[in-house]
PDB file with one MODEL, atoms N, CA, C and O in Angstrom:
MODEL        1
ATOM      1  N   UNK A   1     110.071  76.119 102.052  1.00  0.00           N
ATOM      2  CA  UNK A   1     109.065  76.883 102.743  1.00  0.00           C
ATOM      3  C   UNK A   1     108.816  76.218 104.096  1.00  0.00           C
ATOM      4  O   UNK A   1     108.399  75.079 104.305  1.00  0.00           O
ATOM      5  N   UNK A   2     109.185  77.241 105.041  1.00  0.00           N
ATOM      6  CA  UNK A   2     108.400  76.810 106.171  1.00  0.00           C
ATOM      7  C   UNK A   2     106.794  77.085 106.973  1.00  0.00           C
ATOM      8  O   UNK A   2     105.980  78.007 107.024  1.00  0.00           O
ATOM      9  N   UNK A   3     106.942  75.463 107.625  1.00  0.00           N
ATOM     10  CA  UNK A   3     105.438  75.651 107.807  1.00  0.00           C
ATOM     11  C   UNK A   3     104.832  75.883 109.346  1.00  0.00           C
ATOM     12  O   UNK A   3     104.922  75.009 110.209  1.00  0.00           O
ATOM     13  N   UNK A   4     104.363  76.847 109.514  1.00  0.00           N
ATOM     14  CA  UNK A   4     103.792  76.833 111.230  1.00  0.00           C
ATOM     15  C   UNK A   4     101.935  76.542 111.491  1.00  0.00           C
ATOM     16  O   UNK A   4     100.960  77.067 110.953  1.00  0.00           O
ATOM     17  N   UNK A   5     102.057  75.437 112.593  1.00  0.00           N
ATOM     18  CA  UNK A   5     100.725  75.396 112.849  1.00  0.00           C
ATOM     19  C   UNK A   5     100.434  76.151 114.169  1.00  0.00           C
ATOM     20  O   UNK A   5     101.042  76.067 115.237  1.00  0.00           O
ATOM     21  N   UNK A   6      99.134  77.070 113.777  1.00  0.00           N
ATOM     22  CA  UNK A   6      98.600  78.442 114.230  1.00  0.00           C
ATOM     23  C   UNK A   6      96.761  77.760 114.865  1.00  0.00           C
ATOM     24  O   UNK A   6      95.797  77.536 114.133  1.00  0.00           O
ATOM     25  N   UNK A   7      96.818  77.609 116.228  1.00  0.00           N
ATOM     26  CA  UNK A   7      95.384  77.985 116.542  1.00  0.00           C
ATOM     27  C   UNK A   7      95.117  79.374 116.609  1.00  0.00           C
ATOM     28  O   UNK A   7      95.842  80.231 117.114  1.00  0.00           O
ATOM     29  N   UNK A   8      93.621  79.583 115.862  1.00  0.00           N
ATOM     30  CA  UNK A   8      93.663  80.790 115.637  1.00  0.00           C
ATOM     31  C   UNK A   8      91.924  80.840 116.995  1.00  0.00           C
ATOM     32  O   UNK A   8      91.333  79.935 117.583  1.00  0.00           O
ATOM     33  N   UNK A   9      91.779  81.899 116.963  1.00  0.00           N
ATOM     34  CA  UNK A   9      89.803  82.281 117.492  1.00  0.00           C
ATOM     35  C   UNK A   9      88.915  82.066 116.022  1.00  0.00           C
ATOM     36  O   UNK A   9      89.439  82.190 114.915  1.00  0.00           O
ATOM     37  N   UNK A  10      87.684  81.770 116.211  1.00  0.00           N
ATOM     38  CA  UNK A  10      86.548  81.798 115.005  1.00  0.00           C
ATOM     39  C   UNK A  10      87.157  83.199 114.356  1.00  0.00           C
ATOM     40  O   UNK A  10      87.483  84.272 114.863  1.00  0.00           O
ATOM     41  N   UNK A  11      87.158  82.756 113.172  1.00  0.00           N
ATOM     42  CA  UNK A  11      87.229  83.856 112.104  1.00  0.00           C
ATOM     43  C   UNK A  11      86.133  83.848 110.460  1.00  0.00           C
ATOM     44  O   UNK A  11      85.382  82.892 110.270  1.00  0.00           O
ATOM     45  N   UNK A  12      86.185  84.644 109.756  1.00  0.00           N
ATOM     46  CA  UNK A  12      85.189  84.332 108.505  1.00  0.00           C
ATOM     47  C   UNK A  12      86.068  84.942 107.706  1.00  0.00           C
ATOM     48  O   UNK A  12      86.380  86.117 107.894  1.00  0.00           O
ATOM     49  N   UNK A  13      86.614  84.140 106.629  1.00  0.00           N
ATOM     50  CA  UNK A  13      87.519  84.216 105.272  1.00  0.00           C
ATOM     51  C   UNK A  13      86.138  84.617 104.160  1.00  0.00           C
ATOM     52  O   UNK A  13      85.321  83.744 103.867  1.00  0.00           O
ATOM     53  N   UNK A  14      86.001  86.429 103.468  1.00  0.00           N
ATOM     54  CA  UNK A  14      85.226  86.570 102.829  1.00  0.00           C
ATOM     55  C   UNK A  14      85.813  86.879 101.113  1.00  0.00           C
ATOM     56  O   UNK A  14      86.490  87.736 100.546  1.00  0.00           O
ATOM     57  N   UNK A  15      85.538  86.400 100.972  1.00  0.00           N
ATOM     58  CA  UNK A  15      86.393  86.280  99.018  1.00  0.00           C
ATOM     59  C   UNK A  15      85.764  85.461  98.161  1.00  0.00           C
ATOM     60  O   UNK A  15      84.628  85.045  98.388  1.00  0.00           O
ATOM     61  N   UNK A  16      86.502  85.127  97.007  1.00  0.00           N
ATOM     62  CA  UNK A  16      85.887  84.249  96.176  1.00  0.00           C
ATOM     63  C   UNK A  16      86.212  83.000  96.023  1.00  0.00           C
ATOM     64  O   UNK A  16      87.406  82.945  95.727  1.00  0.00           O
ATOM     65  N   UNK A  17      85.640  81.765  96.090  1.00  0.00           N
ATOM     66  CA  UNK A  17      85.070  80.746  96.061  1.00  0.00           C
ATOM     67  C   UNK A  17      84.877  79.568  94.697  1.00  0.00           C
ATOM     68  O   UNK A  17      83.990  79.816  93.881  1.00  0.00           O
ATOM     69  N   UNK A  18      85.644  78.446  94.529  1.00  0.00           N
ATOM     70  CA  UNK A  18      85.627  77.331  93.900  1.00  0.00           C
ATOM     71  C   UNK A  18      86.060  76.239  93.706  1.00  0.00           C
ATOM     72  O   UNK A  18      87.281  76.136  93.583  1.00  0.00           O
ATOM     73  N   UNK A  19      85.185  74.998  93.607  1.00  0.00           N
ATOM     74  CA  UNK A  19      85.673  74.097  93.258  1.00  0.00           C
ATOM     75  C   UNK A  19      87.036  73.646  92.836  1.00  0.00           C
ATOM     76  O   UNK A  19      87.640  74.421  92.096  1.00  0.00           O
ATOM     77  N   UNK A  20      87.554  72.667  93.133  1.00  0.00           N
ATOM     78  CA  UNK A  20      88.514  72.317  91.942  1.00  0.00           C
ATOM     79  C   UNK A  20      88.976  70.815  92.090  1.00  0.00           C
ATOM     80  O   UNK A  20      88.246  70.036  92.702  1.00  0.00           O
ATOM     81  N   UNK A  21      90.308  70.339  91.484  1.00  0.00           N
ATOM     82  CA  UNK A  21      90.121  68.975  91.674  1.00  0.00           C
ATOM     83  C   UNK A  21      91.019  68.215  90.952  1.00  0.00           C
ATOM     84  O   UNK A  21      90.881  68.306  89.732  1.00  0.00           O
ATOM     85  N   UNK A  22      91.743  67.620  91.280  1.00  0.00           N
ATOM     86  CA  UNK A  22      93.429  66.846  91.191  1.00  0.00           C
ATOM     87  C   UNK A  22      93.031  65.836  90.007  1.00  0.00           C
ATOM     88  O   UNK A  22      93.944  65.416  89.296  1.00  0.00           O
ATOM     89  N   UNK A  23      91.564  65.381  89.733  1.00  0.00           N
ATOM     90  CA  UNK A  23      91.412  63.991  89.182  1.00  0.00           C
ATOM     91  C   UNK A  23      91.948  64.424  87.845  1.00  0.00           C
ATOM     92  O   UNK A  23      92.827  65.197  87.463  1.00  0.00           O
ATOM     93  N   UNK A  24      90.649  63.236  87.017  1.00  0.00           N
ATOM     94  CA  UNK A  24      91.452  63.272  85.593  1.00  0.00           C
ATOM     95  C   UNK A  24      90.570  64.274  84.901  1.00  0.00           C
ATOM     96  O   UNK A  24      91.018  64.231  83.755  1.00  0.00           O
ATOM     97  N   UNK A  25      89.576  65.164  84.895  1.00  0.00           N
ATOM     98  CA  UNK A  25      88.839  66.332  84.824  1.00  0.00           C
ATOM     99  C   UNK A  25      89.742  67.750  85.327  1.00  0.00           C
ATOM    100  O   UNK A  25      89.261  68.736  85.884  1.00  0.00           O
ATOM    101  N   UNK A  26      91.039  67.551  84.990  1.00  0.00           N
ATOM    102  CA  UNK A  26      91.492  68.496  86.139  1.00  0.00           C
ATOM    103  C   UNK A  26      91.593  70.322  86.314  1.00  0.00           C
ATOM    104  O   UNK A  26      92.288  70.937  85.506  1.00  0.00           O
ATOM    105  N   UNK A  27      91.026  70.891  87.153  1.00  0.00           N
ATOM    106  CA  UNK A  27      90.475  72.001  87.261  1.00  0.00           C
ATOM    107  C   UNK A  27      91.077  73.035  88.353  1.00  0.00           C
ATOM    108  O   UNK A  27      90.654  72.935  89.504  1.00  0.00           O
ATOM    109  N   UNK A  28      91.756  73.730  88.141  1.00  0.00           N
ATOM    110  CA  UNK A  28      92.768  74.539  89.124  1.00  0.00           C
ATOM    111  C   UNK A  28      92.332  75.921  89.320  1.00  0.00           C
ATOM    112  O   UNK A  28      92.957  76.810  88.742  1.00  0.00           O
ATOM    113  N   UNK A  29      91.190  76.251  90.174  1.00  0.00           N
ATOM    114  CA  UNK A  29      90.856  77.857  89.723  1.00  0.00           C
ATOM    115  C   UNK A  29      91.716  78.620  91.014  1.00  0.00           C
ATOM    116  O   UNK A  29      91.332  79.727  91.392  1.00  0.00           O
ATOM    117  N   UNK A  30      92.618  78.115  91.508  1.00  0.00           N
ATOM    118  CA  UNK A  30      93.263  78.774  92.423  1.00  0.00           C
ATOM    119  C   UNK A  30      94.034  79.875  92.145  1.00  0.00           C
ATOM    120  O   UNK A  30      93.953  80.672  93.080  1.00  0.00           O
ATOM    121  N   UNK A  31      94.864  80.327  91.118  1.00  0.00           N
ATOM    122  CA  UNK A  31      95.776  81.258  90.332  1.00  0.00           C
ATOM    123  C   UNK A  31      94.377  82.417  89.710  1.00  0.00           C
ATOM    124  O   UNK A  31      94.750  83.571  89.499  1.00  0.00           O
ATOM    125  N   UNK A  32      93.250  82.186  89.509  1.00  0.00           N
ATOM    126  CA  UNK A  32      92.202  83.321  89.130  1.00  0.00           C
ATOM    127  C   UNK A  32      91.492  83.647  90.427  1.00  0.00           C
ATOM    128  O   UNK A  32      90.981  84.746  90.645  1.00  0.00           O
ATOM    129  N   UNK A  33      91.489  82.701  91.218  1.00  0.00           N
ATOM    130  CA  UNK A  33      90.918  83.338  92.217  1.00  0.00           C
ATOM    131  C   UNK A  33      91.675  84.318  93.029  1.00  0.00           C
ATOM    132  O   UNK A  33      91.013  85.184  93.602  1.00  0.00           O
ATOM    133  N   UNK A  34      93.393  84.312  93.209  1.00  0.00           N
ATOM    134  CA  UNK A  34      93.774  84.983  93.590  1.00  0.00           C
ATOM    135  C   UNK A  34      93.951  86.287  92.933  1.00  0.00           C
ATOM    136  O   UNK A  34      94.005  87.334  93.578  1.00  0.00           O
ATOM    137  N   UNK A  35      94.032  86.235  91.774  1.00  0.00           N
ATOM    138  CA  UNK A  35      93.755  87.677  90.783  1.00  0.00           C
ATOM    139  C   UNK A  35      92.773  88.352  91.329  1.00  0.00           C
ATOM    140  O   UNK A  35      92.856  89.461  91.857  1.00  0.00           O
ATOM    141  N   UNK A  36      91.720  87.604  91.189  1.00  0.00           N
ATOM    142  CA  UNK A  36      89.826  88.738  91.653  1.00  0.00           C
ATOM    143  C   UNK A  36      90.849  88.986  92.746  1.00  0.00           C
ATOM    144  O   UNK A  36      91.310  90.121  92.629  1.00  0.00           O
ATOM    145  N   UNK A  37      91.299  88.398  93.642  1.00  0.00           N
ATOM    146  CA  UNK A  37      91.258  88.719  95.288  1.00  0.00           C
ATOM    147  C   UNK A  37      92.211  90.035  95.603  1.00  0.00           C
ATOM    148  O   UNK A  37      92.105  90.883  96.490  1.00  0.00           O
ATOM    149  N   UNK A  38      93.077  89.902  94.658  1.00  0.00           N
ATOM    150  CA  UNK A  38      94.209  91.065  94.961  1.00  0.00           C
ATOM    151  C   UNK A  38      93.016  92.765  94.580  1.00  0.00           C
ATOM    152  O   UNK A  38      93.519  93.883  94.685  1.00  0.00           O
ATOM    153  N   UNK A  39      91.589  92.585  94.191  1.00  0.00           N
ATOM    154  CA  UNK A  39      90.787  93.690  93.880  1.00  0.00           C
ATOM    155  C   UNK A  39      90.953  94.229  95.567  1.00  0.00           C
ATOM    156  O   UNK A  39      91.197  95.381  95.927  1.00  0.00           O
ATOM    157  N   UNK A  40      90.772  93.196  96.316  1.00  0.00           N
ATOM    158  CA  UNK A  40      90.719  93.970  97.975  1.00  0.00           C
ATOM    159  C   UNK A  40      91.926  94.984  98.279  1.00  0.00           C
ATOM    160  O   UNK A  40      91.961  96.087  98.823  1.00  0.00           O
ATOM    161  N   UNK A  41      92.663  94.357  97.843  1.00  0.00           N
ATOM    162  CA  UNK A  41      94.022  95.599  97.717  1.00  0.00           C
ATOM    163  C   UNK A  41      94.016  96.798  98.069  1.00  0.00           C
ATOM    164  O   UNK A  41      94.127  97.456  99.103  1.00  0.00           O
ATOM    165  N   UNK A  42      93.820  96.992  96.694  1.00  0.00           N
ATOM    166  CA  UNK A  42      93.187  98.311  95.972  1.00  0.00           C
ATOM    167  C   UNK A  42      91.665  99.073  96.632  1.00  0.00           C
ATOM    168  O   UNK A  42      91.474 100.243  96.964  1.00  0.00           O
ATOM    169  N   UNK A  43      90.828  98.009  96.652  1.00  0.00           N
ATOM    170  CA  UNK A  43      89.776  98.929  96.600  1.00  0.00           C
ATOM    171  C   UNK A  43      89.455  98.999  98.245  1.00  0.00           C
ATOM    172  O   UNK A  43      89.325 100.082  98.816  1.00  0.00           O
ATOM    173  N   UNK A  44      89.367  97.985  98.789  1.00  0.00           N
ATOM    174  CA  UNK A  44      89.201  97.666  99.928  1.00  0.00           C
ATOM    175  C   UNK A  44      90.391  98.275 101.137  1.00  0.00           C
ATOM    176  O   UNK A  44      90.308  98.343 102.363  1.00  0.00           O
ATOM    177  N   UNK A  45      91.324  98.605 100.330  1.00  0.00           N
ATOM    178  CA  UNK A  45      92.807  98.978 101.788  1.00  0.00           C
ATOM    179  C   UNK A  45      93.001  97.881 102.725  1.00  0.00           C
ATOM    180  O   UNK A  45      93.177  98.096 103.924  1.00  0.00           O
ATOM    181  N   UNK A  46      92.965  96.296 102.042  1.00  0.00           N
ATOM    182  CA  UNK A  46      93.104  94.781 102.612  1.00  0.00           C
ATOM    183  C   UNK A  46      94.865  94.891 102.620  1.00  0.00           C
ATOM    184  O   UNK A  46      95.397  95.275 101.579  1.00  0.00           O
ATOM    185  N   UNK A  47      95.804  94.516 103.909  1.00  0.00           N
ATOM    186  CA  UNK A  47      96.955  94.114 103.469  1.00  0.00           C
ATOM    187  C   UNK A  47      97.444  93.176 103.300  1.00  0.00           C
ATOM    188  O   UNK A  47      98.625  92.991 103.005  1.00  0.00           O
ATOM    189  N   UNK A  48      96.078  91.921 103.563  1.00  0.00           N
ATOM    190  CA  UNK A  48      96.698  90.406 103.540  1.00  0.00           C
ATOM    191  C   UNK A  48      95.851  90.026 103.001  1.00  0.00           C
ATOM    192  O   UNK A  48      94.734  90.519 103.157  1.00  0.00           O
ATOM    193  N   UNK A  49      96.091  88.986 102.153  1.00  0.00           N
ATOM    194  CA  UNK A  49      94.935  88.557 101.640  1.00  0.00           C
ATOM    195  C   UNK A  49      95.358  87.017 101.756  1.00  0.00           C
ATOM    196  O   UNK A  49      96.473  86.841 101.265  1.00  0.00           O
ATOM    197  N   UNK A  50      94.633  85.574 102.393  1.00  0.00           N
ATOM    198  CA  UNK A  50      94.693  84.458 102.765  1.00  0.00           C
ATOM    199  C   UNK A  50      93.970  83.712 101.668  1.00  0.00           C
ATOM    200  O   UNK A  50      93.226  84.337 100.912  1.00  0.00           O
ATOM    201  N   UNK A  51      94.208  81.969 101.496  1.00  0.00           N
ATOM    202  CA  UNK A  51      93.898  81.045 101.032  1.00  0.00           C
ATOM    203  C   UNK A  51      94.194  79.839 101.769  1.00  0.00           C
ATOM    204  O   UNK A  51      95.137  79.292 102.341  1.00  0.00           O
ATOM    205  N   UNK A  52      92.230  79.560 101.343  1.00  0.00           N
ATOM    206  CA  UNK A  52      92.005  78.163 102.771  1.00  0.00           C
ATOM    207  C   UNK A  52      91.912  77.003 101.750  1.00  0.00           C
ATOM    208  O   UNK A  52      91.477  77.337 100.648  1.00  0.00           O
ATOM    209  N   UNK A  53      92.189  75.908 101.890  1.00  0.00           N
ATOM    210  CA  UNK A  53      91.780  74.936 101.004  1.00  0.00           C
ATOM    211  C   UNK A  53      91.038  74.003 102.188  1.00  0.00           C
ATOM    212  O   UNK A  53      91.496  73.498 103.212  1.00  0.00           O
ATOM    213  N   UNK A  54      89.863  73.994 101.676  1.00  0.00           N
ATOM    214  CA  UNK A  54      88.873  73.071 102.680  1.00  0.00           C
ATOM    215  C   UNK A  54      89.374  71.471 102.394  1.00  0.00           C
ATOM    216  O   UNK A  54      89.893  71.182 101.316  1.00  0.00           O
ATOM    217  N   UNK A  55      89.187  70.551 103.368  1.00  0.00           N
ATOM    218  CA  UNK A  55      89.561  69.213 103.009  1.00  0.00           C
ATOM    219  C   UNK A  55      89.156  68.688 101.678  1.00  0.00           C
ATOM    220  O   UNK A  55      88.115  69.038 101.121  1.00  0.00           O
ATOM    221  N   UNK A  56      90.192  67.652 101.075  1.00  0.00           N
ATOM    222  CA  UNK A  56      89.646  67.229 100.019  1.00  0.00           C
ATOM    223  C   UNK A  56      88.705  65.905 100.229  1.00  0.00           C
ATOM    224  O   UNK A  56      88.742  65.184 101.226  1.00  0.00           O
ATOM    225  N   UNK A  57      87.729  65.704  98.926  1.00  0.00           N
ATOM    226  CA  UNK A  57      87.254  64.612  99.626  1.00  0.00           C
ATOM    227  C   UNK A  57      87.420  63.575  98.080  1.00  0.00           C
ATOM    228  O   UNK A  57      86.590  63.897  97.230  1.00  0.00           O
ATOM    229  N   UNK A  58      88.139  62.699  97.762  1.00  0.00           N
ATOM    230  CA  UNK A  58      88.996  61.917  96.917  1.00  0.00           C
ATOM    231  C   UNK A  58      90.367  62.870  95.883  1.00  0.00           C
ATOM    232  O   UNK A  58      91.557  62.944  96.191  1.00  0.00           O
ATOM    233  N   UNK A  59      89.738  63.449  94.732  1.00  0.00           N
ATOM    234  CA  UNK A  59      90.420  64.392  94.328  1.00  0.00           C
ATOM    235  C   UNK A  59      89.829  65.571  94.038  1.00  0.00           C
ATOM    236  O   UNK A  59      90.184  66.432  93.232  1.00  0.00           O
ATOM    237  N   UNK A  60      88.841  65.537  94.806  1.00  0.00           N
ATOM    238  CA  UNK A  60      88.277  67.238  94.878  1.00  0.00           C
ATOM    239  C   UNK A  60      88.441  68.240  95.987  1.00  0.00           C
ATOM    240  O   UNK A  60      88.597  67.903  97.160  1.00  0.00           O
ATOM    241  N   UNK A  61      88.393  69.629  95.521  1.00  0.00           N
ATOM    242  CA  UNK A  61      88.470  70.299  97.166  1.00  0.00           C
ATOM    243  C   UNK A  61      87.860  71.657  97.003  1.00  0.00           C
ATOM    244  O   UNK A  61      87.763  72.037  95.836  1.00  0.00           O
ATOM    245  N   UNK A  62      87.332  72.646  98.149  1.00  0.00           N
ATOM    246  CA  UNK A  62      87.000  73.853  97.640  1.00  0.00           C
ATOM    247  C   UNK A  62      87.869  74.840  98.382  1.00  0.00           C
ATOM    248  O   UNK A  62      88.339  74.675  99.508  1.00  0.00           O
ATOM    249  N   UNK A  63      88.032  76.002  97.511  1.00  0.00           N
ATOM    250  CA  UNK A  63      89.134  76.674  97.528  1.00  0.00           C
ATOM    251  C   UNK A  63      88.782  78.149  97.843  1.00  0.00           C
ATOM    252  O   UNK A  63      88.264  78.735  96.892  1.00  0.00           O
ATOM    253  N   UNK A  64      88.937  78.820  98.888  1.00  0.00           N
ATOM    254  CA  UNK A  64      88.614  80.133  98.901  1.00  0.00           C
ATOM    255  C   UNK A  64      89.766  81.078  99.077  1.00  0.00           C
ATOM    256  O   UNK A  64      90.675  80.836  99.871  1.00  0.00           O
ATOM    257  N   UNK A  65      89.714  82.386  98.172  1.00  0.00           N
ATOM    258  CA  UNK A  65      90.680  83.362  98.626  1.00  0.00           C
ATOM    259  C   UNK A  65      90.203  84.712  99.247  1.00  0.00           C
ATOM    260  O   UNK A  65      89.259  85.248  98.667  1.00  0.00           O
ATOM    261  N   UNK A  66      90.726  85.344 100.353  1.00  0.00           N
ATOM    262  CA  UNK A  66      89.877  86.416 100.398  1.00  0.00           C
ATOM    263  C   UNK A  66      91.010  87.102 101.590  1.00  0.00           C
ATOM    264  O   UNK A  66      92.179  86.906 101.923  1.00  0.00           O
ATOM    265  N   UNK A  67      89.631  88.213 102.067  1.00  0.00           N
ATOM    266  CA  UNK A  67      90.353  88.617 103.503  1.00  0.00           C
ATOM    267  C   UNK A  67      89.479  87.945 104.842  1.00  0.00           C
ATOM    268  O   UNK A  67      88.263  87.818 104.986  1.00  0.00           O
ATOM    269  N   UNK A  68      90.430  87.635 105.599  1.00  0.00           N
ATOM    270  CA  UNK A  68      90.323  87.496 106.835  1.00  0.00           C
ATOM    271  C   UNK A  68      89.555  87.931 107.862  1.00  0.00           C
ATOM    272  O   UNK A  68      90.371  88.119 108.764  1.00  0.00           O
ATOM    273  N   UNK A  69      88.533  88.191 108.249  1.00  0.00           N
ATOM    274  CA  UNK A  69      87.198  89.258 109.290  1.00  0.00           C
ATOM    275  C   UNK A  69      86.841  88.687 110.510  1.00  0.00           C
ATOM    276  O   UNK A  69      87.033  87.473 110.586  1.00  0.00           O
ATOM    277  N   UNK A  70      86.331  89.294 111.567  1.00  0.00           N
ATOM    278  CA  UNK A  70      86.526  88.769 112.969  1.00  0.00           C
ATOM    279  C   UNK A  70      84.636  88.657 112.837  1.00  0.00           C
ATOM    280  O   UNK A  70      84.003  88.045 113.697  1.00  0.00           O
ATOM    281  N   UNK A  71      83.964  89.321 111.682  1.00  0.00           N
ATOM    282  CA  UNK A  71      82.391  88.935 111.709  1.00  0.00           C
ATOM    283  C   UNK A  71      82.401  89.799 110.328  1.00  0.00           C
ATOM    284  O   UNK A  71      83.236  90.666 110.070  1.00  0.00           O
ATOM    285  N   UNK A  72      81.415  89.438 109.561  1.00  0.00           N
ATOM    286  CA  UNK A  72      80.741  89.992 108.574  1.00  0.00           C
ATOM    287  C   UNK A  72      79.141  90.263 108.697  1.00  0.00           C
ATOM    288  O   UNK A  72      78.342  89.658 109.411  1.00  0.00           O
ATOM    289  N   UNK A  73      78.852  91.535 107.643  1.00  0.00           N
ATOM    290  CA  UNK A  73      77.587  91.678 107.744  1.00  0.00           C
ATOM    291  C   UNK A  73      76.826  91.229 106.070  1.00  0.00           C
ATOM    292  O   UNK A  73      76.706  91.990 105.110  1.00  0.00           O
ATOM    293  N   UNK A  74      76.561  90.316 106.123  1.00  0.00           N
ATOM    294  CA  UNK A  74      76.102  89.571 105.048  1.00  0.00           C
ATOM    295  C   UNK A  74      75.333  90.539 103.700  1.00  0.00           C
ATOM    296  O   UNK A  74      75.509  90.487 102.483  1.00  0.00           O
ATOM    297  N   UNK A  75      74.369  91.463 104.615  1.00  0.00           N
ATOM    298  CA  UNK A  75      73.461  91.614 103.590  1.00  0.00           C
ATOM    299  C   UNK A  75      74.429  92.970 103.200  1.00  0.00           C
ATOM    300  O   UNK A  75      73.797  93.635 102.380  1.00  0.00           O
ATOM    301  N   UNK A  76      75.439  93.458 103.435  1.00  0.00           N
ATOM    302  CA  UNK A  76      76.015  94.268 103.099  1.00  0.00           C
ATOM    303  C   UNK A  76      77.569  93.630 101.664  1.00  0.00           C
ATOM    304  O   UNK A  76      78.359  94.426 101.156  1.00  0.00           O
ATOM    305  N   UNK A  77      77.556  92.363 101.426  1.00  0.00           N
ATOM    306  CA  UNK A  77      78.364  91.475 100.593  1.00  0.00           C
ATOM    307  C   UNK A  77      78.287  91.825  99.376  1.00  0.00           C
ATOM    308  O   UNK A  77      77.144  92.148  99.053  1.00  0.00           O
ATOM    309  N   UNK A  78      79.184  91.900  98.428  1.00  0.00           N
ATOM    310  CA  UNK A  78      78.898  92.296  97.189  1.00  0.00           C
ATOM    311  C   UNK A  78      78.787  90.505  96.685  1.00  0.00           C
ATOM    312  O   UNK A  78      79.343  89.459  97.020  1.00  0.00           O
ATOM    313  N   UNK A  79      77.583  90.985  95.566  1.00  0.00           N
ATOM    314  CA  UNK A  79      77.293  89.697  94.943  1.00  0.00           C
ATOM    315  C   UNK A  79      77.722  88.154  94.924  1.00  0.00           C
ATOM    316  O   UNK A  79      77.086  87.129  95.171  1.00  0.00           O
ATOM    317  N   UNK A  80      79.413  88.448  94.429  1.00  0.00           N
ATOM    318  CA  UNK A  80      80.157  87.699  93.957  1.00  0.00           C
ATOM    319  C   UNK A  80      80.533  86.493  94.893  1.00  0.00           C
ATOM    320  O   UNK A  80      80.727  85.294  94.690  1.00  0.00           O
ATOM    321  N   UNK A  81      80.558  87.420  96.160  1.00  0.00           N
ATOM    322  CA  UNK A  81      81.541  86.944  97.457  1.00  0.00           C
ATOM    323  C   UNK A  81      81.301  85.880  98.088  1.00  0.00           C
ATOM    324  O   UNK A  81      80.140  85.472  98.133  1.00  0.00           O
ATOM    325  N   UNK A  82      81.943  85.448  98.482  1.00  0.00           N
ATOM    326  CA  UNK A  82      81.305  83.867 100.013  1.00  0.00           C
ATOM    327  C   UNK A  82      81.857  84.494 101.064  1.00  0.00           C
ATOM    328  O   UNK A  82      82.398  85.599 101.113  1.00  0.00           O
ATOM    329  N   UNK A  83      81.624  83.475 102.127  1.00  0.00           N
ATOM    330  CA  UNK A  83      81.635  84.077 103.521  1.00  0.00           C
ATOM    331  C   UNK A  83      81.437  82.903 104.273  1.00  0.00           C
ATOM    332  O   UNK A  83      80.338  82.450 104.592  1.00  0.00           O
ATOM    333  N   UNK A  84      82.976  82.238 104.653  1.00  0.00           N
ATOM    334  CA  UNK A  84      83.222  80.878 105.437  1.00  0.00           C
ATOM    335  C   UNK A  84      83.180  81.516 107.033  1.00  0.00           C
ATOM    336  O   UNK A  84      83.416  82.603 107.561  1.00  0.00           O
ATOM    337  N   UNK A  85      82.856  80.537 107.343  1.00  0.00           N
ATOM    338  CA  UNK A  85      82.963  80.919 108.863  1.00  0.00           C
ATOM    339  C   UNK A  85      83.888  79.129 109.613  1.00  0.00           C
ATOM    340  O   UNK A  85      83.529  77.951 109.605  1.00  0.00           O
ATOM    341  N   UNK A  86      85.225  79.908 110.189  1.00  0.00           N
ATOM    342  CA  UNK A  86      85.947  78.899 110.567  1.00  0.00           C
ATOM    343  C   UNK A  86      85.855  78.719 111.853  1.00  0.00           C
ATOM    344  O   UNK A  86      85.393  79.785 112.259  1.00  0.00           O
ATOM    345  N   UNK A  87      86.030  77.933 112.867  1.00  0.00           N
ATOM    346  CA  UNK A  87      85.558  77.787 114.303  1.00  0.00           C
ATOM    347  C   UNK A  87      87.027  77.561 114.868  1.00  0.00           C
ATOM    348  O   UNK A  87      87.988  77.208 114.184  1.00  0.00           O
ATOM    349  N   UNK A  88      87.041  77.864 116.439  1.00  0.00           N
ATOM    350  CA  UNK A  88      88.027  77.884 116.459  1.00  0.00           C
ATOM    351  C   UNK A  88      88.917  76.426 116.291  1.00  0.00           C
ATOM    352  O   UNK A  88      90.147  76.447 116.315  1.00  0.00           O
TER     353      UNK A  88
ENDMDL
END
């Protein structure tokens, strides 16, 4: 796999959201989170759907999958969702 590094403009990755963590507790919700996420698909008419892994900090990290948005309107979010906001 190749890899390209992309400056992008502020963007907000809105999807679902969790923990997880390499140690000896070990917890991988990355493979379910992308399941919920493929719902944008379908319901939403999303054609990409992205995954950020925020820095880790020893063997933990948080993990979001979602779509990609140039702004969100919060109080319009369904329940479930988060809503990162990345700088440029």
């Amino acid at each position: 796999m190749k890899f390209k590094e992309v400056v992008k403009e502020s963007f907000v990755v809105v999807g679902y959201s969790a923990p997880g963590s390499w140690g000896e507790d070990f917890a991988y919700p990355i493979p379910g989170l992308w399941e919920k996420a493929k719902e944008f698909i379908a319901t939403d008419q999303v054609d990409q759907i992205v995954g950020v892994c925020l820095p880790p900090r020893s063997d933990d990290y948080y993990y979001t999958c979602g779509m990609e948005m140039d702004s969100v309107a919060f109080r319009r979010m369904k329940k479930d969702l988060t809503a990162h906001l990345f700088p440029k």
